[in-house]
N, C-alpha and C positions, 0 to 999 in steps of 0.2 A: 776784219782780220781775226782770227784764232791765235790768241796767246797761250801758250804751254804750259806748264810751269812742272818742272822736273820733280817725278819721286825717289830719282833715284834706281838704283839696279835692285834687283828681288832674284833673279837666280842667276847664278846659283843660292839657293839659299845657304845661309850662314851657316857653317859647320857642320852641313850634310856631307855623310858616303854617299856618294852619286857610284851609279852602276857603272862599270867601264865602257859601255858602249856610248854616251854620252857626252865626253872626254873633257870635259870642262866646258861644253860649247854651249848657248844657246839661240840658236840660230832660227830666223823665221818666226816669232811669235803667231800664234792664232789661237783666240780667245772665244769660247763658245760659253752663256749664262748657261748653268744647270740649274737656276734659282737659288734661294736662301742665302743672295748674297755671294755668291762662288761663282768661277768660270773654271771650267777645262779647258787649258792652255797647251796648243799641240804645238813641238817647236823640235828644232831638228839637232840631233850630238849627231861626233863623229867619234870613232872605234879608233883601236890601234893601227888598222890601213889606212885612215882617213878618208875613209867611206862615211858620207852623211846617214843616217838613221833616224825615224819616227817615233819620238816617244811623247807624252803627255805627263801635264802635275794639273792641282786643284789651286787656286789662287784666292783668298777672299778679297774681293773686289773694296771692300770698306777700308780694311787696314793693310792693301796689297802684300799680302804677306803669302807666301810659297809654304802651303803642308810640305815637309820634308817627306815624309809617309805617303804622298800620293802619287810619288815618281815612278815609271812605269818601271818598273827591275829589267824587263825587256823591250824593247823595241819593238811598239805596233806595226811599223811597215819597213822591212830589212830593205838591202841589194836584192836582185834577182839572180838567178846564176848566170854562170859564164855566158857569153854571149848577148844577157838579153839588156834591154834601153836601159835599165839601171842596174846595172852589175856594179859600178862603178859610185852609188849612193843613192839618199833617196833625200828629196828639203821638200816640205809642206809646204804647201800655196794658200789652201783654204778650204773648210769645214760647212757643209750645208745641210740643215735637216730637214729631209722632206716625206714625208708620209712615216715617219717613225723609222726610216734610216739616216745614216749618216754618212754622208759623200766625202769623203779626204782625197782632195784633188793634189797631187804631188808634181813635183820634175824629178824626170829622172835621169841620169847620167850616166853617160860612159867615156872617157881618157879616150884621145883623139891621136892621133902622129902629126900631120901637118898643121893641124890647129889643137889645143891642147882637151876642149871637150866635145862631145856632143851632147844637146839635151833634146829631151822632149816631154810631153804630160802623159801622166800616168792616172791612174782611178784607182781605189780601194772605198767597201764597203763596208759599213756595221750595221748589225740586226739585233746588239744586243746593247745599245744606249750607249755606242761611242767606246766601249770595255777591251773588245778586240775588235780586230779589223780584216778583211782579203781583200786581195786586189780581185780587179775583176777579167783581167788576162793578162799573161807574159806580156803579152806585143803593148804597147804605148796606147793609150788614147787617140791622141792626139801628137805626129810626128813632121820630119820634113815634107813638103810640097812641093808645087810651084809657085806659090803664092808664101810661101814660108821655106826656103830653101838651105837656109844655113842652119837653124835649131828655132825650135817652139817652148817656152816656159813659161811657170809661175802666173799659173791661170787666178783671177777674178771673177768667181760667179753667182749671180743673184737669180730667183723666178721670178718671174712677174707671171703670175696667173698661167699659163701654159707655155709661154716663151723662157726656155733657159737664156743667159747674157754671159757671156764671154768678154771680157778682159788680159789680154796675155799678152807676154814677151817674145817678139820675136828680132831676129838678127836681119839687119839688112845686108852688111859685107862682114870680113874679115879683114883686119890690114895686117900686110909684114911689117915689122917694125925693129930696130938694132934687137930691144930685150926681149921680141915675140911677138908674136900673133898678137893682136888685138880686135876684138868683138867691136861690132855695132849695132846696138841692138835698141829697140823703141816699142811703142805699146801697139798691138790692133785691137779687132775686135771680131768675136764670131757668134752666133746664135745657133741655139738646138732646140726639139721639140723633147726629147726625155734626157738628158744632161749626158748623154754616151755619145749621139751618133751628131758630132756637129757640123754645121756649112761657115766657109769660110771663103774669104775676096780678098782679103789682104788686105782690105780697109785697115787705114793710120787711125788710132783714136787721139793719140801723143806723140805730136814731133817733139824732134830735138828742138831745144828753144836757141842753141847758137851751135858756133864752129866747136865749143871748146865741149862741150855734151858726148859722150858716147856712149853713155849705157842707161838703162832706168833698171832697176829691181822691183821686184813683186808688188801690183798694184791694189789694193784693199778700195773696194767702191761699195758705197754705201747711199740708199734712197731713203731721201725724207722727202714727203710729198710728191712735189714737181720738181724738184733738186736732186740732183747725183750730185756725190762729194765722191773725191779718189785721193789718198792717198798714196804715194809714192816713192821713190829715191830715183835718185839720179848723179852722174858720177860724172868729172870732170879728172878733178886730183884726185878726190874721195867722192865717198855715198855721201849726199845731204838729205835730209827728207823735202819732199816736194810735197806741191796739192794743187786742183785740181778740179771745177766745175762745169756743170753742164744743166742743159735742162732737156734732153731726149737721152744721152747715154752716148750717144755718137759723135758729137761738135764739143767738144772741151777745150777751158779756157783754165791757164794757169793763173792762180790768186795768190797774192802775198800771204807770209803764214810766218810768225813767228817760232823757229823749232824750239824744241826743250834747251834749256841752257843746257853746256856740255858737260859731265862730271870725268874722274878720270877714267874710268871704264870706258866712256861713251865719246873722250875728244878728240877722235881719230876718225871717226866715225860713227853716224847713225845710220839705221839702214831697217830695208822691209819693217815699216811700218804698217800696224795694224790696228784700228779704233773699233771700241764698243762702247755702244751708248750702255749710262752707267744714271740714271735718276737723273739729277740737272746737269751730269757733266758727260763728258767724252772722255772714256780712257782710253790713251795709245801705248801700244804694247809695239817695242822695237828691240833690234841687236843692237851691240856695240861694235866696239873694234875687234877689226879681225875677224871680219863676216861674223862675227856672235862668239868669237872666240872666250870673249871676255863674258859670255850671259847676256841674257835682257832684265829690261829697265821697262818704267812705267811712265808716262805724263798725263798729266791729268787740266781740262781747257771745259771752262761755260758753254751748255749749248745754248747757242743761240739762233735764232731764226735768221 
């Protein structure tokens, strides 16, 4: 079992002017090493519409401590305009660096009438070490199907040598309910040969584990050796973090996991967890309550074999 042990919230950092586009939030953590002991941490604000937004800070990984000075003053990846899959925001999924670009895999959103969203996956690229960003077209990535018919989100992806690996969010129903629509939503999985044009079957990677389950949030998988580890969330009354093994990528088997004890930022809710190996340990970067309304926090667990 993985035991946690809470460092505490780090952003907002202490006594920073945060840009307004950011709005106190920080939502989604994802942690990329630049070396020298630092990570670029991409994680998502929202504006005065409450449109999600892409921005980044610098974090020293030793003393998790947030540069005030390294917050982006703008927004790497906005809304798109009227009409298009994210008019309506944009929340980071995760960060891959491959031949000296930089892949920010996003969802993106748009306000629904009969159900209250739509989502789906979006792309943007960097050419200039993660600094600025473009998407890589209006239209979605990755959108509804037949094999994904109610929304697609908050993709997971790793290479292994010429196979891209897909991990994401998909909805299986919608239910009416007295307060509203509510989502159903659980993990598949899809594979691609250049991380743009992907094949998908609708393969489960993560079922619900009971009746009382109906959502997961954003999966973070990670290979050591012959082991995939995933973390994840999963919602019942709230987000808890969840976890998650396998040894092909495809058959996962839920494992006990101790989460970080709850502080007050954070005992409402944990949620989109995301781990980087850190020297002997695992550091997990997640939101708090209030989808990240409150910031993210850090935990820090031994790796072990």
């Amino acid at each position: 079992m993985i035991v946690w042990s809470a460092r505490g919230r780090i952003f907002p950092p202490r006594d920073a002017v945060l840009p307004e586009w950011i709005g106190g939030y920080g939502t989604a953590p994802f942690a990329v090493g630049v070396g020298e002991r630092r990570a670029r941490v991409f994680f998502s604000g929202r504006d005065g519409q409450n449109r999600g937004q892409i921005g980044a800070c610098t974090v020293d990984l030793d003393e998790l401590i947030v540069d005030p000075e390294s917050v982006t003053p703008e927004p790497l990846v906005a809304p798109g305009p009227p009409g298009a899959f994210d008019e309506s925001g944009c929340s980071v999924s995760c960060v891959l660096l491959h031949r000296g670009r930089w892949f920010l895999y996003y969802t993106g959103w748009m306000l629904g009438r009969s159900v209250p969203f739509y989502l789906a996956i979006g792309l943007a690229v960097s050419d200039d070490g993660g600094r600025t960003f473009s998407k890589v077209s209006l239209a979605p990535l990755l959108d509804r199907s037949s094999v994904d018919p109610f929304l697609i989100a908050s993709p997971a992806v790793l290479l292994e040598e010429d196979r891209w690996r897909m991990w994401y969010v998909s909805a299986t129903s919608w239910e009416s309910r007295t307060e509203g629509a509510r989502h159903h939503y659980l993990i598949k999985y899809a594979e691609s040969d250049d991380g743009i044009r992907w094949r998908r079957d609708g393969r489960i990677a993560v079922p619900f584990a009971d009746a009382g389950e109906y959502a997961m949030g954003r999966p973070h998988v990670v290979r050591e050796g012959g082991l995939y580890r995933m973390w994840f969330c999963v919602r019942g009354d709230r987000y808890r973090i969840a976890y998650a093994e396998s040894d092909d990528g495809l058959a996962w088997r839920r494992c006990a996991e101790r989460p970080p004890p709850a502080g007050e930022w954070d005992a409402e809710m944990q949620a989109y967890p995301m781990v980087l190996p850190h020297g002997a340990h695992w550091l997990m970067f997640y939101s708090g309550n209030g989808y990240g309304r409150t910031g993210f926090g850090c935990a820090a667990a031994e790796r072990t074999a």
